[in-house]
Kinemage of the C-alpha trace (Angstrom):
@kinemage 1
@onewidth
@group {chain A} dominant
@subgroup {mainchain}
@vectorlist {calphas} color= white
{ca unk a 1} P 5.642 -63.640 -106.833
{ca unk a 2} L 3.545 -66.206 -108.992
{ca unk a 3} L 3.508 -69.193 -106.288
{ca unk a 4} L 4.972 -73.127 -107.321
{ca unk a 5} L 1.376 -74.489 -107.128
{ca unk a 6} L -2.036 -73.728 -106.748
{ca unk a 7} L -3.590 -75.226 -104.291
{ca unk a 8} P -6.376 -71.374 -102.588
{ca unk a 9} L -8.923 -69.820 -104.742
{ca unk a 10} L -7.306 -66.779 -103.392
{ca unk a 11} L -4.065 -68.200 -104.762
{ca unk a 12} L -5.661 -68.580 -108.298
{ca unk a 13} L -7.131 -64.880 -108.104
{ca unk a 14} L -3.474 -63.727 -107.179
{ca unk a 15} L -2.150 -65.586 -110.058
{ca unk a 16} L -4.990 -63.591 -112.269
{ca unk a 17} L -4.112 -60.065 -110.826
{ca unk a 18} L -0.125 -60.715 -112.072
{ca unk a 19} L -1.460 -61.213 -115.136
{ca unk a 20} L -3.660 -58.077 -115.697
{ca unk a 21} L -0.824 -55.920 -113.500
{ca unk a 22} L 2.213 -56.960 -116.314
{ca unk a 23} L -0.134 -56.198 -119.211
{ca unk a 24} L 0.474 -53.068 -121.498
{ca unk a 25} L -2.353 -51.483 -119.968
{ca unk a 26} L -1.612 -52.708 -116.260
{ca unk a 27} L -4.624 -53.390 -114.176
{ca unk a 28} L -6.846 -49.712 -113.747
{ca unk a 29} L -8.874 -51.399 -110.992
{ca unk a 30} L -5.492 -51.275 -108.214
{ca unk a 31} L -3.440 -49.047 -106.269
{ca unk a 32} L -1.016 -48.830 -108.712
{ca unk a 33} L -3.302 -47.242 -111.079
{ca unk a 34} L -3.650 -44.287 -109.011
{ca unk a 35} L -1.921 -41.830 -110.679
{ca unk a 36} L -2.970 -43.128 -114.105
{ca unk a 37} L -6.867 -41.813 -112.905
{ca unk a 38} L -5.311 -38.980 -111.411
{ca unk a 39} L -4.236 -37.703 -114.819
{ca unk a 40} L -7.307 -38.853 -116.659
{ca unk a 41} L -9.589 -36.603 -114.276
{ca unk a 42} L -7.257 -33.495 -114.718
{ca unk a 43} L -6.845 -33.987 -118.331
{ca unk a 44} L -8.492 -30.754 -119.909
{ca unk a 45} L -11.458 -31.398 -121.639
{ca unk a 46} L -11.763 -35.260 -120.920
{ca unk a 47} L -15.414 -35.889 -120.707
{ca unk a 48} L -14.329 -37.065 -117.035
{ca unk a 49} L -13.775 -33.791 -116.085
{ca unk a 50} L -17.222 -32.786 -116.588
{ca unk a 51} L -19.248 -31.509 -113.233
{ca unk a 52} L -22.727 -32.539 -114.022
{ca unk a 53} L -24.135 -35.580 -112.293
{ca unk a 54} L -24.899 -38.912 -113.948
{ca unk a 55} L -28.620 -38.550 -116.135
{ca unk a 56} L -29.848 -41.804 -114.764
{ca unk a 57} L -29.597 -40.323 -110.681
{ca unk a 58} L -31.295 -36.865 -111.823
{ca unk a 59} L -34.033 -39.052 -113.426
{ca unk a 60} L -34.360 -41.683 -110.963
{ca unk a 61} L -34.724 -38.882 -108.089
{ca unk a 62} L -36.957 -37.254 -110.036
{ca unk a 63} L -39.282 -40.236 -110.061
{ca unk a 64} L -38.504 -41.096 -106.391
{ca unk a 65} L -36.791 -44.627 -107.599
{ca unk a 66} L -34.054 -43.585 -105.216
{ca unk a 67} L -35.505 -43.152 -102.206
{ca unk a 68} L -35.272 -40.676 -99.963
{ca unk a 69} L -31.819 -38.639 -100.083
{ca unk a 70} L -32.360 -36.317 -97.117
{ca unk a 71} L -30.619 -37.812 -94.337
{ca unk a 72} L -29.350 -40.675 -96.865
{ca unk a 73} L -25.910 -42.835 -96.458
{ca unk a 74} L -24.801 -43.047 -99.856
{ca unk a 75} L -21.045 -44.682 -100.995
{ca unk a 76} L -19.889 -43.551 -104.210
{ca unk a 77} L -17.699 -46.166 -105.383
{ca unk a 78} L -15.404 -45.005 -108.276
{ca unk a 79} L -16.216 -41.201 -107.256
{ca unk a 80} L -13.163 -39.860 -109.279
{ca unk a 81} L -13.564 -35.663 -109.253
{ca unk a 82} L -16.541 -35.876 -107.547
{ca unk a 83} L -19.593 -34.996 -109.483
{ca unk a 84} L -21.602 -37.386 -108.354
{ca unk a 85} L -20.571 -37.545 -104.832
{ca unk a 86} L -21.386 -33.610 -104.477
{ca unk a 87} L -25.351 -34.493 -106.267
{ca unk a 88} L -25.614 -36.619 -103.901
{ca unk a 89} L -24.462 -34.682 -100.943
{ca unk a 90} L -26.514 -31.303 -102.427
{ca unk a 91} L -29.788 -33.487 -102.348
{ca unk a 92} L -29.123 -33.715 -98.337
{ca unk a 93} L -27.486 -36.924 -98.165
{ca unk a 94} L -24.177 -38.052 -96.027
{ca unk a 95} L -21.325 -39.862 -98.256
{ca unk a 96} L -18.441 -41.771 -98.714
{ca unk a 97} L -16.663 -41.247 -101.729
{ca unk a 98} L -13.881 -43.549 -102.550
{ca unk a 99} L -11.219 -43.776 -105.421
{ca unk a 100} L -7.989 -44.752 -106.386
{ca unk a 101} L -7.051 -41.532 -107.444
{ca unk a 102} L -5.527 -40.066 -103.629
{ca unk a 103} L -3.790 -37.093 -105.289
{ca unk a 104} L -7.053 -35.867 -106.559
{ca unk a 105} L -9.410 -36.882 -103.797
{ca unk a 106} L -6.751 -34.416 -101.438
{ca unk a 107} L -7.361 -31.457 -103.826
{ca unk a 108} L -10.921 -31.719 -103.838
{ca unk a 109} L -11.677 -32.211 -100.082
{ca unk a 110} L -11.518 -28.442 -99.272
{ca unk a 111} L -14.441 -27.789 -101.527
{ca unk a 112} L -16.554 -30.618 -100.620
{ca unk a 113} L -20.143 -30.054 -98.385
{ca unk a 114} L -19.539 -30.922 -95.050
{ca unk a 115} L -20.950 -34.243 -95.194
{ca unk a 116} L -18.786 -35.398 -97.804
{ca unk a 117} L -15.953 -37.963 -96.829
{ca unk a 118} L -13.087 -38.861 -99.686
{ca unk a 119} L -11.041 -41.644 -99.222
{ca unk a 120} L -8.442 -43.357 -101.574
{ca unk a 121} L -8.692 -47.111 -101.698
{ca unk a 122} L -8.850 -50.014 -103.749
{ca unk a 123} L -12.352 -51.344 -103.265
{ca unk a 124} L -11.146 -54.935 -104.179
{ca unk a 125} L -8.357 -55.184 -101.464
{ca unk a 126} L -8.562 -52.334 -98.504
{ca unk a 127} L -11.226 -51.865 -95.870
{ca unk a 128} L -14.546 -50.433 -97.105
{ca unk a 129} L -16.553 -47.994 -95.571
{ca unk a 130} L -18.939 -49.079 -92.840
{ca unk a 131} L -21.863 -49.873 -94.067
{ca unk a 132} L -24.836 -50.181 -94.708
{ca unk a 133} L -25.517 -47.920 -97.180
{ca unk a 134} L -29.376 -45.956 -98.272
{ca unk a 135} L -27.507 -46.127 -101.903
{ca unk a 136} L -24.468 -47.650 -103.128
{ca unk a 137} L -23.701 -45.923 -106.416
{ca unk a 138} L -20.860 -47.075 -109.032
{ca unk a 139} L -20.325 -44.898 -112.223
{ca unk a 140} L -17.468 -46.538 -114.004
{ca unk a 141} L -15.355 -48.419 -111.615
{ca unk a 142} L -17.422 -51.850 -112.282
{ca unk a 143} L -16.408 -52.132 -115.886
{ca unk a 144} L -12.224 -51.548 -115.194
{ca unk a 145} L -12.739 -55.063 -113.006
{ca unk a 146} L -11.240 -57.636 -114.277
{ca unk a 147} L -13.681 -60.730 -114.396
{ca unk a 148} L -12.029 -63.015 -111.890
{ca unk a 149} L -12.260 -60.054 -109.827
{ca unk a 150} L -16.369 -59.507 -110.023
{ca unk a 151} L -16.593 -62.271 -107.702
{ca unk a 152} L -14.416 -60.024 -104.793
{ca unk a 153} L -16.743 -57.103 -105.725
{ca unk a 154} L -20.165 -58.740 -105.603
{ca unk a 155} L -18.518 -60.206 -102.376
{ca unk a 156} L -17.424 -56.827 -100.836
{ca unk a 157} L -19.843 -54.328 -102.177
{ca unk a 158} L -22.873 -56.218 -102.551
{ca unk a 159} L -23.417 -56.641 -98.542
{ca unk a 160} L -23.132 -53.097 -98.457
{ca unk a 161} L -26.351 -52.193 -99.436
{ca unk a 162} L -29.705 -51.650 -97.552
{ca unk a 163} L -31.487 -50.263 -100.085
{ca unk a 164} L -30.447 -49.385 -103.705
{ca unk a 165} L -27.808 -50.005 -105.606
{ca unk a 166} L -26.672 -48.616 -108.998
{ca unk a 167} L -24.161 -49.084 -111.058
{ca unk a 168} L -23.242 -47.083 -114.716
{ca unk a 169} L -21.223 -49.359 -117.966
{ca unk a 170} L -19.743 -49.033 -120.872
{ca unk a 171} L -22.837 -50.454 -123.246
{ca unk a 172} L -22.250 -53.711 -125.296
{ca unk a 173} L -24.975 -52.944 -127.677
{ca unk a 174} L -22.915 -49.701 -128.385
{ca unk a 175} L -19.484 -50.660 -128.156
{ca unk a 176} L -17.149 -53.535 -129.301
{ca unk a 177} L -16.060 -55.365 -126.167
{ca unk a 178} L -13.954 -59.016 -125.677
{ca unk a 179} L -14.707 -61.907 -124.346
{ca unk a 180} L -13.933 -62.808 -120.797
{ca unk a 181} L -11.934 -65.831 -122.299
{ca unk a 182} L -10.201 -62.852 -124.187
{ca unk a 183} L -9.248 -60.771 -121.159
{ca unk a 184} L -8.045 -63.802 -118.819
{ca unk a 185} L -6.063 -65.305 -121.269
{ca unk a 186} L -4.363 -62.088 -122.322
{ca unk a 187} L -4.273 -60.199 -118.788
{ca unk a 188} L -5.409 -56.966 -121.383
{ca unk a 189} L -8.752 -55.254 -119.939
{ca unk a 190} L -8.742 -53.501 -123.472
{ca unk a 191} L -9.532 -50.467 -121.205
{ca unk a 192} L -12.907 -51.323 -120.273
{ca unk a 193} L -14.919 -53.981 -120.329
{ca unk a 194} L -18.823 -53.266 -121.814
{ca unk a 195} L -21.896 -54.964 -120.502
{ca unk a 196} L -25.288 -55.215 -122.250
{ca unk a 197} L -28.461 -54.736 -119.866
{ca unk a 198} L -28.864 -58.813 -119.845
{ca unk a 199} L -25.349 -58.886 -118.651
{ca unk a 200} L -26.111 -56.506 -115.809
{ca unk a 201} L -29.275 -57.942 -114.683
{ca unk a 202} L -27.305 -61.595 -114.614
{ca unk a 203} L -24.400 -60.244 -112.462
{ca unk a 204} L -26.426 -58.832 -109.964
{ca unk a 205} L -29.246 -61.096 -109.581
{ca unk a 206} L -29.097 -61.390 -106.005
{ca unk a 207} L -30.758 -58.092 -105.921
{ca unk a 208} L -34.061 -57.097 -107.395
{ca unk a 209} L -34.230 -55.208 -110.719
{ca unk a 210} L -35.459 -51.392 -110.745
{ca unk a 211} L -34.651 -50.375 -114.156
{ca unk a 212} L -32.406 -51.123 -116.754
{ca unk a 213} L -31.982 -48.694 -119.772
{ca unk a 214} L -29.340 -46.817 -121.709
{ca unk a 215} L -28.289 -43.287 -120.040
{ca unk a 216} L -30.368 -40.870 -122.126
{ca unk a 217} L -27.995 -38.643 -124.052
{ca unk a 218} L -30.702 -35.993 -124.540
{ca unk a 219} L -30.383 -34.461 -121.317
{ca unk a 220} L -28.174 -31.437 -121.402
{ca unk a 221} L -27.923 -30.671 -118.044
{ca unk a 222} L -26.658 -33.980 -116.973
{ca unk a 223} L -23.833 -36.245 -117.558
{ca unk a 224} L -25.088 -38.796 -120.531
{ca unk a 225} L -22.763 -39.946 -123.201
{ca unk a 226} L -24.564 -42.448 -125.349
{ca unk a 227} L -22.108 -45.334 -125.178
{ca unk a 228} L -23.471 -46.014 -121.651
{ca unk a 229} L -25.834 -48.641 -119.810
{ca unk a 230} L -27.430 -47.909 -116.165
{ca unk a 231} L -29.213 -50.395 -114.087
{ca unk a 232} L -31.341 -49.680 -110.887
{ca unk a 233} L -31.254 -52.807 -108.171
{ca unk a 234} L -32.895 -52.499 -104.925
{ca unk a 235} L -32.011 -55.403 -101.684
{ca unk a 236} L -35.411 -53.926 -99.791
């Protein structure tokens, strides 16, 4: 319940989260979204549901702008079906996949590589992972965060990493996206914020800039819609 006065910057936040939870679209970065995502990563043939890993983390290892994988910790925040999490985990790395989406995360343990751990959590309000991590890789969850709620996440996630950190966003040079002003006012996420590469490089300045591009939709093998930014950060 909304409180009488407030007095906390956690208060405030609180007051923020009612309003994106009793919009139309509800808030897709919380618990209660969890079975939304669970039926948006079953849906057949929502692009979601594909199996090939992100084109910006084939690339990057490619070039050895990830680091060493073998022997790796990696958190995959956002993992949804997995895709990314089992890239990772086939290039000889150990991670921590987490999601909202419980339901899905129990179906797909069985078929995970052994050094694959799935949890279901709200990376804004349960206990992470221990970190550090080698990589700390977001594809998707970052732009579903409300913007009062970036602060918790550069807050939470950010101390996380050891070494690089990536993150994947609907592209504002591609896409129509509202303000901030918009989505505070109104409590409506619009179903995604976008983020242009300035954007990106602003939010997480406290790390240093690897590379900041569009994904590269002329990679077949890989993941790459063209309505997508990627930036590269390293905290070495």
């Amino acid at each position: 319940m909304t409180v009488a006065r407030i007095y906390t910057v956690d208060q405030l936040l609180d007051v923020l989260d009612e309003m994106v939870g009793s919009s139309g679209r509800g808030d897709r970065a919380h618990a209660s979204a969890a079975d939304y995502w669970t039926g948006l990563l079953t849906t057949p043939g929502h692009p979601l549901t594909s199996q090939l890993p992100d084109e910006p983390l084939v690339d990057w290892h490619e070039r050895g702008l990830l680091g060493e994988l073998s022997g790796a910790r990696v958190l995959d925040v956002g993992c949804g079906a997995g895709r990314n999490t089992r890239w990772f985990a086939e290039q000889g790395a150990t991670v921590e996949g987490v999601d909202l989406a419980g339901e899905l995360l129990d179906k797909l343990r069985s078929s995970m590589p052994a050094t694959v751990t799935l949890t279901a959590l709200d990376v804004l309000r349960d206990p992470l992972p221990i970190g550090p991590f080698d990589v700390v890789y977001d594809s998707g969850c970052f732009h579903h965060i409300a913007p009062h709620r970036r602060i918790t996440y550069l807050d939470r996630i950010l101390p996380l990493v050891r070494g690089r950190f990536a993150v994947v966003t609907f592209a504002a040079e591609r896409m129509e996206t509202p303000s901030d002003l918009d989505i505070v006012t109104t409590g409506d996420t619009y179903g995604g914020m976008s983020f242009s590469l300035e954007d990106l490089r602003t939010i997480f300045a406290a790390l240093t800039p690897v590379e900041l591009r569009p994904v590269n939709p002329a990679r077949p093998d890989t993941f790459a819609p063209d309505f997508l930014n990627t930036a590269l950060f390293t905290n070495l």
